[in-house]
ZAMARGU-4260 file (C-alpha; in steps of 0.2 Angstrom, whole numbers, plus 5000, padded with zeros to 4 digits):
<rodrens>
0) 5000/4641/4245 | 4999/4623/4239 | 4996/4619/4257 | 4983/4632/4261 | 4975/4626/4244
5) 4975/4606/4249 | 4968/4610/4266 | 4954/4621/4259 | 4949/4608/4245 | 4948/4596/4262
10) 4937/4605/4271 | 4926/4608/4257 | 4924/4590/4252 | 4922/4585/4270 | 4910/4598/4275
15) 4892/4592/4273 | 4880/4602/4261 | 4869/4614/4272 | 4854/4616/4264 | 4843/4606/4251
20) 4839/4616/4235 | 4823/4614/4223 | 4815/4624/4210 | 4824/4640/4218 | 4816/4638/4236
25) 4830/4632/4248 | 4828/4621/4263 | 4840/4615/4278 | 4850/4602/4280 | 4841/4598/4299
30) 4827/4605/4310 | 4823/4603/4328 | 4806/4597/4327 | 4794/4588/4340 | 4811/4588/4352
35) 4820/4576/4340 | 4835/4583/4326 | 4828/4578/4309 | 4837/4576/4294 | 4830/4583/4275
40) 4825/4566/4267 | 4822/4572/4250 | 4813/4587/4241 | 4797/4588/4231 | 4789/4598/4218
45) 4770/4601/4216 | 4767/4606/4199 | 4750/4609/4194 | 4748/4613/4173 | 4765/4617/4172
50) 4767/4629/4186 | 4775/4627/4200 | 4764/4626/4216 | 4776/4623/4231 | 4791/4614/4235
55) 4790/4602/4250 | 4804/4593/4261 | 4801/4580/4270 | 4812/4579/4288 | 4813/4562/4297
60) 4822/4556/4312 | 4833/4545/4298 | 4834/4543/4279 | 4824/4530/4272 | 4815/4530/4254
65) 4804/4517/4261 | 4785/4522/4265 | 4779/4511/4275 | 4795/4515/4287 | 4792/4533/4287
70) 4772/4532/4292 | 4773/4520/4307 | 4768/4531/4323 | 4784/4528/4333 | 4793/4541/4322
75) 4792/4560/4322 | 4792/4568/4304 | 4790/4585/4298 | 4782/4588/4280 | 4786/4607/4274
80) 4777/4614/4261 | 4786/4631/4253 | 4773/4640/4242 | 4777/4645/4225 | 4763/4654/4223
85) 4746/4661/4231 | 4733/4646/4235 | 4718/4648/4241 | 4709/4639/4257 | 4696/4631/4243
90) 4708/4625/4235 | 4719/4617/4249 | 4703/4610/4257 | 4700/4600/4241 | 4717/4594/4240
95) 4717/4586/4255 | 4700/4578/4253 | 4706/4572/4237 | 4722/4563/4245 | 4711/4559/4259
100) 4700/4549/4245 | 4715/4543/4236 | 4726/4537/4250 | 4718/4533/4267 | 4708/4514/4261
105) 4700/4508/4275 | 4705/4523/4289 | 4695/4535/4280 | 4680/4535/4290 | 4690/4536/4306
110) 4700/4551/4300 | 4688/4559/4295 | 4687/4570/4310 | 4705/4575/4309 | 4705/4579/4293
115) 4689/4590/4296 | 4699/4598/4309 | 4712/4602/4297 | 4703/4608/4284 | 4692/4620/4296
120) 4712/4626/4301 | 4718/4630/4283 | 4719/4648/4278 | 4724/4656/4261 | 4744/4652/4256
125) 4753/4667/4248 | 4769/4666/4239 | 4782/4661/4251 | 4773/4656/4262 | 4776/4640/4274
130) 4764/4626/4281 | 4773/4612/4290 | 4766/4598/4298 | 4774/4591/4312 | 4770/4574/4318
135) 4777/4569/4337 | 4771/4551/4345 | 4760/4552/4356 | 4754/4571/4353 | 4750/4571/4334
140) 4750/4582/4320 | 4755/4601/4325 | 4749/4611/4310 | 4759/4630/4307 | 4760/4644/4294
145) 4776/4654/4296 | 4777/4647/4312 | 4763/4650/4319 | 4751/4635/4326 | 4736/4634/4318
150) 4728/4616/4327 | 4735/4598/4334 | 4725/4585/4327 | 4730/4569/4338 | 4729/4552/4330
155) 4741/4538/4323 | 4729/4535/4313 | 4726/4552/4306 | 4747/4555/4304 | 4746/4539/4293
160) 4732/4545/4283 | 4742/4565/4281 | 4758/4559/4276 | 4752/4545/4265 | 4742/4560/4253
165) 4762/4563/4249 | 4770/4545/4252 | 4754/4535/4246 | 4750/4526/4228 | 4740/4541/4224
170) 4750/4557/4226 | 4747/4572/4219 | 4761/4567/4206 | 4773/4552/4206 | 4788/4565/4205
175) 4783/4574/4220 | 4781/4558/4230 | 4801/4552/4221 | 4808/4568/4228 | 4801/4566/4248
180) 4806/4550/4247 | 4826/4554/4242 | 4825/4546/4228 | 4825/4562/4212 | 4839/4572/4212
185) 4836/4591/4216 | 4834/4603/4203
</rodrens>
Protein backbone atom coordinates (compact mmCIF):
# COMPACT_ATOMS: atom_id res chain seq x y z
CA UNK A 1 0.00 0.00 0.00
CA UNK A 2 2.92 2.30 0.98
CA UNK A 3 4.16 1.50 -2.50
CA UNK A 4 0.98 2.16 -4.56
CA UNK A 5 0.77 5.42 -2.37
CA UNK A 6 4.52 6.80 -3.16
CA UNK A 7 4.11 6.02 -6.98
CA UNK A 8 0.62 7.80 -7.15
CA UNK A 9 2.04 10.98 -5.04
CA UNK A 10 4.89 10.73 -8.08
CA UNK A 11 2.81 10.70 -10.84
CA UNK A 12 0.70 13.53 -9.40
CA UNK A 13 3.56 15.86 -8.73
CA UNK A 14 5.10 15.06 -12.08
CA UNK A 15 2.21 15.27 -14.15
CA UNK A 16 1.73 18.88 -15.53
CA UNK A 17 -1.47 20.76 -14.72
CA UNK A 18 -4.01 20.46 -17.65
CA UNK A 19 -5.90 23.51 -17.76
CA UNK A 20 -5.57 27.09 -16.60
CA UNK A 21 -8.53 28.26 -14.16
CA UNK A 22 -9.79 31.98 -13.66
CA UNK A 23 -12.91 33.33 -12.30
CA UNK A 24 -14.72 29.84 -12.83
CA UNK A 25 -14.11 29.74 -16.70
CA UNK A 26 -11.36 26.95 -17.45
CA UNK A 27 -8.86 27.09 -20.29
CA UNK A 28 -6.19 24.38 -21.66
CA UNK A 29 -3.05 23.89 -20.99
CA UNK A 30 -2.08 23.98 -25.15
CA UNK A 31 -4.00 24.61 -28.40
CA UNK A 32 -3.05 23.77 -31.95
CA UNK A 33 -3.42 27.05 -33.42
CA UNK A 34 -2.09 28.54 -36.94
CA UNK A 35 -0.26 24.99 -37.24
CA UNK A 36 2.04 25.61 -34.20
CA UNK A 37 1.31 23.88 -30.44
CA UNK A 38 0.89 26.91 -28.16
CA UNK A 39 1.33 27.08 -24.69
CA UNK A 40 -1.42 29.12 -21.92
CA UNK A 41 0.89 32.07 -21.00
CA UNK A 42 -1.22 33.46 -18.38
CA UNK A 43 -5.09 34.40 -17.76
CA UNK A 44 -6.76 37.67 -17.63
CA UNK A 45 -9.94 39.20 -16.13
CA UNK A 46 -12.00 41.95 -17.61
CA UNK A 47 -13.74 43.51 -14.95
CA UNK A 48 -15.96 46.38 -15.84
CA UNK A 49 -17.84 48.14 -12.47
CA UNK A 50 -17.13 45.18 -10.61
CA UNK A 51 -18.61 42.64 -12.82
CA UNK A 52 -16.94 40.22 -14.56
CA UNK A 53 -16.81 40.68 -18.27
CA UNK A 54 -14.67 37.77 -19.76
CA UNK A 55 -11.83 35.99 -18.94
CA UNK A 56 -9.04 35.75 -21.59
CA UNK A 57 -5.79 33.52 -22.08
CA UNK A 58 -3.24 34.40 -24.12
CA UNK A 59 -1.46 31.19 -26.03
CA UNK A 60 2.08 31.62 -27.53
CA UNK A 61 4.52 29.57 -29.11
CA UNK A 62 6.73 30.01 -25.72
CA UNK A 63 6.16 31.77 -22.17
CA UNK A 64 7.46 34.91 -22.00
CA UNK A 65 5.98 37.97 -19.68
CA UNK A 66 7.86 40.32 -22.06
CA UNK A 67 5.53 42.53 -24.60
CA UNK A 68 7.52 43.44 -26.90
CA UNK A 69 8.68 39.71 -27.40
CA UNK A 70 5.18 38.46 -27.67
CA UNK A 71 4.02 41.28 -30.51
CA UNK A 72 6.96 40.79 -33.10
CA UNK A 73 5.33 39.25 -36.30
CA UNK A 74 7.58 36.19 -36.52
CA UNK A 75 5.42 34.46 -33.68
CA UNK A 76 1.85 33.02 -33.88
CA UNK A 77 -0.36 33.86 -30.74
CA UNK A 78 -3.73 33.14 -29.84
CA UNK A 79 -5.69 35.68 -27.60
CA UNK A 80 -9.14 33.82 -26.25
CA UNK A 81 -11.73 35.75 -24.76
CA UNK A 82 -14.44 33.61 -22.65
CA UNK A 83 -17.53 35.79 -21.97
CA UNK A 84 -18.84 36.11 -18.75
CA UNK A 85 -21.70 37.72 -19.74
CA UNK A 86 -23.89 38.97 -22.74
CA UNK A 87 -21.90 42.13 -24.79
CA UNK A 88 -23.12 43.68 -27.20
CA UNK A 89 -21.52 44.44 -30.99
CA UNK A 90 -21.72 48.42 -29.80
CA UNK A 91 -20.10 47.93 -27.17
CA UNK A 92 -17.26 45.58 -28.44
CA UNK A 93 -16.82 47.95 -31.54
CA UNK A 94 -15.96 50.77 -28.99
CA UNK A 95 -13.70 48.74 -27.00
CA UNK A 96 -11.56 48.10 -29.71
CA UNK A 97 -11.59 51.67 -31.01
CA UNK A 98 -10.73 52.65 -27.66
CA UNK A 99 -7.50 50.42 -27.43
CA UNK A 100 -6.96 51.18 -30.94
CA UNK A 101 -6.81 55.04 -29.62
CA UNK A 102 -4.97 53.95 -26.52
CA UNK A 103 -2.33 51.67 -27.80
CA UNK A 104 -1.45 51.88 -31.54
CA UNK A 105 0.84 55.42 -31.44
CA UNK A 106 1.99 56.18 -34.67
CA UNK A 107 0.41 52.77 -36.56
CA UNK A 108 -3.00 53.95 -36.03
CA UNK A 109 -3.71 55.47 -39.34
CA UNK A 110 -2.37 52.41 -41.10
CA UNK A 111 -4.51 50.09 -39.23
CA UNK A 112 -7.05 51.63 -39.50
CA UNK A 113 -8.51 49.47 -42.28
CA UNK A 114 -8.08 46.44 -40.21
CA UNK A 115 -9.44 47.44 -37.47
CA UNK A 116 -12.49 48.57 -39.59
CA UNK A 117 -12.61 45.25 -40.82
CA UNK A 118 -12.89 43.88 -37.65
CA UNK A 119 -15.18 45.92 -36.27
CA UNK A 120 -17.75 45.45 -39.36
CA UNK A 121 -16.98 41.46 -38.28
CA UNK A 122 -18.06 41.59 -34.45
CA UNK A 123 -21.36 40.25 -33.69
CA UNK A 124 -23.35 40.30 -30.24
CA UNK A 125 -21.12 37.93 -27.39
CA UNK A 126 -23.59 36.01 -25.03
CA UNK A 127 -22.67 34.34 -21.90
CA UNK A 128 -20.10 31.65 -22.67
CA UNK A 129 -19.40 32.63 -25.61
CA UNK A 130 -15.83 32.46 -27.34
CA UNK A 131 -13.89 35.01 -29.75
CA UNK A 132 -10.33 34.03 -30.32
CA UNK A 133 -8.03 35.70 -32.33
CA UNK A 134 -5.40 33.95 -34.03
CA UNK A 135 -2.46 35.46 -35.47
CA UNK A 136 0.01 33.15 -38.01
CA UNK A 137 3.06 35.00 -39.94
CA UNK A 138 2.40 35.73 -42.93
CA UNK A 139 -1.55 35.17 -43.02
CA UNK A 140 -2.66 37.47 -40.16
CA UNK A 141 -5.31 37.75 -37.67
CA UNK A 142 -8.11 34.71 -38.19
CA UNK A 143 -11.15 36.20 -36.17
CA UNK A 144 -13.70 33.15 -34.58
CA UNK A 145 -16.80 32.83 -32.38
CA UNK A 146 -17.39 29.35 -31.12
CA UNK A 147 -15.25 28.30 -33.79
CA UNK A 148 -16.44 29.74 -36.38
CA UNK A 149 -14.47 32.23 -38.87
CA UNK A 150 -15.77 35.46 -38.89
CA UNK A 151 -12.76 37.43 -41.09
CA UNK A 152 -8.71 37.33 -41.72
CA UNK A 153 -7.46 40.74 -41.43
CA UNK A 154 -3.70 40.42 -42.84
CA UNK A 155 -1.21 42.80 -41.48
CA UNK A 156 2.04 42.85 -39.04
CA UNK A 157 1.04 45.88 -38.53
CA UNK A 158 -2.37 45.41 -37.50
CA UNK A 159 -1.45 42.02 -35.21
CA UNK A 160 0.81 44.66 -33.36
CA UNK A 161 -1.80 47.04 -32.87
CA UNK A 162 -4.68 43.97 -31.79
CA UNK A 163 -2.66 42.50 -29.23
CA UNK A 164 -1.07 45.57 -27.95
CA UNK A 165 -5.00 46.72 -26.87
CA UNK A 166 -4.33 43.80 -24.11
CA UNK A 167 -0.21 43.95 -23.96
CA UNK A 168 -0.03 47.85 -24.39
CA UNK A 169 0.37 50.78 -21.74
CA UNK A 170 -3.16 51.32 -21.88
CA UNK A 171 -5.23 48.26 -21.32
CA UNK A 172 -8.47 47.96 -20.43
CA UNK A 173 -7.11 47.30 -16.89
CA UNK A 174 -3.34 46.81 -15.44
CA UNK A 175 -4.64 43.36 -13.94
CA UNK A 176 -5.85 42.04 -17.02
CA UNK A 177 -2.68 42.95 -18.92
CA UNK A 178 -0.54 41.10 -15.49
CA UNK A 179 -2.52 38.06 -15.98
CA UNK A 180 -1.78 37.48 -20.22
CA UNK A 181 1.46 38.25 -19.37
CA UNK A 182 1.90 35.17 -16.61
CA UNK A 183 2.70 37.40 -14.31
CA UNK A 184 -0.79 37.24 -11.54
CA UNK A 185 -1.67 34.23 -10.11
CA UNK A 186 -5.09 32.54 -11.12
CA UNK A 187 -8.04 33.05 -9.10
Amino acid sequence: MKTASIALAAVLVGAPASAGRLAGVTLPDQVTAAGHTLVLNGLGLREKLMFDVYVAGLYLEAKTSDPAVILKPDRAKQLVMHFSRTVGKERLTEGFTEGFDYNAGDMRQAVAPGLSALNAAMVDMKKDEVLTFTYQPGTGVAVTVNGNELAVIPGEDFQRALFSVWLGPHPPTPSLREGLLGLAPAR
